[in-house]
C-alpha positions, 0 to 999 in steps of 0.5 A, a space after each residue: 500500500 503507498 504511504 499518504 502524507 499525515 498532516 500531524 507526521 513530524 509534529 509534537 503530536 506524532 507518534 499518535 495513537 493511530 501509530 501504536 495500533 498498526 494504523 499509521 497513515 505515514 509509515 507502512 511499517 507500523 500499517 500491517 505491512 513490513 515494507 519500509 517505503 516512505 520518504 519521510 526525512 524527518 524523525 522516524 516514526 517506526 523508530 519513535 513507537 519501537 524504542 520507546 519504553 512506554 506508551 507515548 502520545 501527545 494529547 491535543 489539549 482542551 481550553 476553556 476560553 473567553 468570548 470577547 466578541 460575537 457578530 452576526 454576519 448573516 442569518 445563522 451566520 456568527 463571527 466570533 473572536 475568542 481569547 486562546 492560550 498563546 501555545 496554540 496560537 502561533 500553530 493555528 496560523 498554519 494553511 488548513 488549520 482548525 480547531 474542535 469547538 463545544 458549547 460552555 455548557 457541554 461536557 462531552 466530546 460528541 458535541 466537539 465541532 470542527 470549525 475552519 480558523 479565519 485568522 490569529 492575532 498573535 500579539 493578543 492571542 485572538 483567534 477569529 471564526 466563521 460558526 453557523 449555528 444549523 444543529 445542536 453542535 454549533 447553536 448553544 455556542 453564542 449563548 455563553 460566555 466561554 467556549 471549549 477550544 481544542 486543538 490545533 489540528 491541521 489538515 482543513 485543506 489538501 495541498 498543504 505541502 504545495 502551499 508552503 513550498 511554492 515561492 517566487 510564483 504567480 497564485 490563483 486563490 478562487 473562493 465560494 461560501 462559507 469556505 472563504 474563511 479558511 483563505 487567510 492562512 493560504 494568502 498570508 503563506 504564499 505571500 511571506 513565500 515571495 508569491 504574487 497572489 490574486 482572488 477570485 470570489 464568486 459573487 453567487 455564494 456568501 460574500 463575509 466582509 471581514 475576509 474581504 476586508 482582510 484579503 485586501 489588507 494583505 495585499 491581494 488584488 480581489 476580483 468578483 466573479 461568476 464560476 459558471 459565466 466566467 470559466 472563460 475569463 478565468 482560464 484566459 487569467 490563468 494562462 495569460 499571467 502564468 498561475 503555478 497554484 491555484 486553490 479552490 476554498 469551496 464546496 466539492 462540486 464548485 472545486 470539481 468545475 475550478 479543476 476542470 478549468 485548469 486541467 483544461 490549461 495544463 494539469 502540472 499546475 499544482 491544485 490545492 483544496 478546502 477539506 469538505 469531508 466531515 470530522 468528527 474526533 480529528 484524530 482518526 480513530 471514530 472513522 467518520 472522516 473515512 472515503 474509499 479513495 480507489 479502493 484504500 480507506 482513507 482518514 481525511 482528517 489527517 491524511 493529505 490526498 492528491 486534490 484531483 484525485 479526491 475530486 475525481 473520486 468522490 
């Protein structure tokens, strides 16, 4: 079986318990086979779980923290900015972070959220994001004060490694709904990165001001588009101006029509997508996140897949 990329692989968080169960995403030797092919040149993770005198796992920590402010944005739709630990913060300014949200009042994991960050302040340790209050997860959170805040976790995008190693290139970012919130971290990367980065927002879906506001503090030319109206305008876009990356923060099938429009240019040119699949634990372990990728189960919340491969399967 080939190896996928973990998105926790050489982190605090690895080994994780997917390591000591034979279920490893990035190692095949701790993954019921005895071939060692991976190309991982970090620590070794069969090393790690094999001489270790004891069982050894990094737990991602639970915070009680404060609401300072919740504005509704649109019907159901809250932006809430909430005061975390400062260990956390400098980690949830990573391209696909997310974090597991519960009300104040619940005590149970099986209302934990997976919730996309927007942005952190890293000198006052405010983390802001998008919630919409549609089922007993999400709608008792803006009725208190607090709110339990875990993670960080790190796979809410495919394409991550691609996002942090481009440089010195030209970038397409193209956003639809709710989505759009991940989009900050992916902008203020490829920007640190030397890249020049433009934005594509279908002027179709929901259109939250605060990203718009905060796409153009960063720098970012925006540009209001219709997905199905313009696949022209945007193919010519992105062969005129040479795009090397393009990321698509949106639904599956917007994404597949945004695939379809590059692979119709040239399809070296490297696609990153938003993580759509649902999350339950983050950790792997309850299966919720699992797809039949050609016939290999895999755990979409920490495994990074090829994002045509996934759109091509789903």
């Amino acid at each position: 079986m080939k190896t996928l990329s973990c998105a926790d692989l050489g982190s605090k968080y690895c080994p994780c318990h997917l390591a000591y169960s034979k279920d490893c995403i990035g190692c095949n030797m701790l993954n019921k086979n005895e071939i060692c092919d991976c190309i991982w040149q970090g620590v070794c993770v069969y090393n790690e779980v094999n001489h270790n005198k004891k069982f050894s796992v990094v737990e991602r920590q639970e915070y009680l923290c404060n609401i300072k402010n919740i504005t509704l944005i649109e019907e159901n739709t809250y932006l809430i900015n909430v005061e975390i630990p400062k260990e956390i913060s400098k980690d949830l300014c990573n391209p696909g972070a997310y974090v597991l949200v519960k009300s104040e009042d619940k005590k149970s994991n099986v209302f934990s959220a997976p919730i996309s960050v927007m942005d952190v302040d890293l000198d006052t340790s405010n983390l802001e994001m998008v919630i919409k209050t549609v089922g007993v997860k999400t709608k008792d959170i803006i009725k208190f004060n607090k709110v339990y805040i875990k993670g960080p976790y790190f796979n809410g995008l495919f394409g991550i490694k691609d996002i942090k190693s481009i440089s010195n290139s030209n970038c397409l970012i193209i956003l639809n709904g709710l989505s759009q919130v991940n989009s900050i971290n992916v902008i203020q990367r490829l920007i640190d990165n030397n890249n020049k980065v433009d934005v594509f927002i279908n002027h179709n879906g929901v259109i939250i001001d605060t990203v718009v506001q905060k796409i153009n503090s960063l720098g970012a030319n925006i540009y209001h588009i219709d997905i199905e109206e313009d696949k022209k305008f945007i193919a010519d876009y992105i062969k005129s101006n040479s795009i090397k990356l393009v990321y698509s923060g949106a639904s599956n099938s917007f994404s597949k029509v945004v695939m379809d429009i590059v692979d119709s240019i040239d399809e070296n040119i490297k696609l990153a997508i938003s993580n759509n699949n649902l999350i339950c634990c983050g950790e792997g372990i309850c299966g919720a996140c699992c797809i039949d990728l050609n016939g290999v189960m895999v755990k979409t919340c920490k495994a990074q897949v090829n994002s045509r491969e996934y759109l091509k399967n789903i």
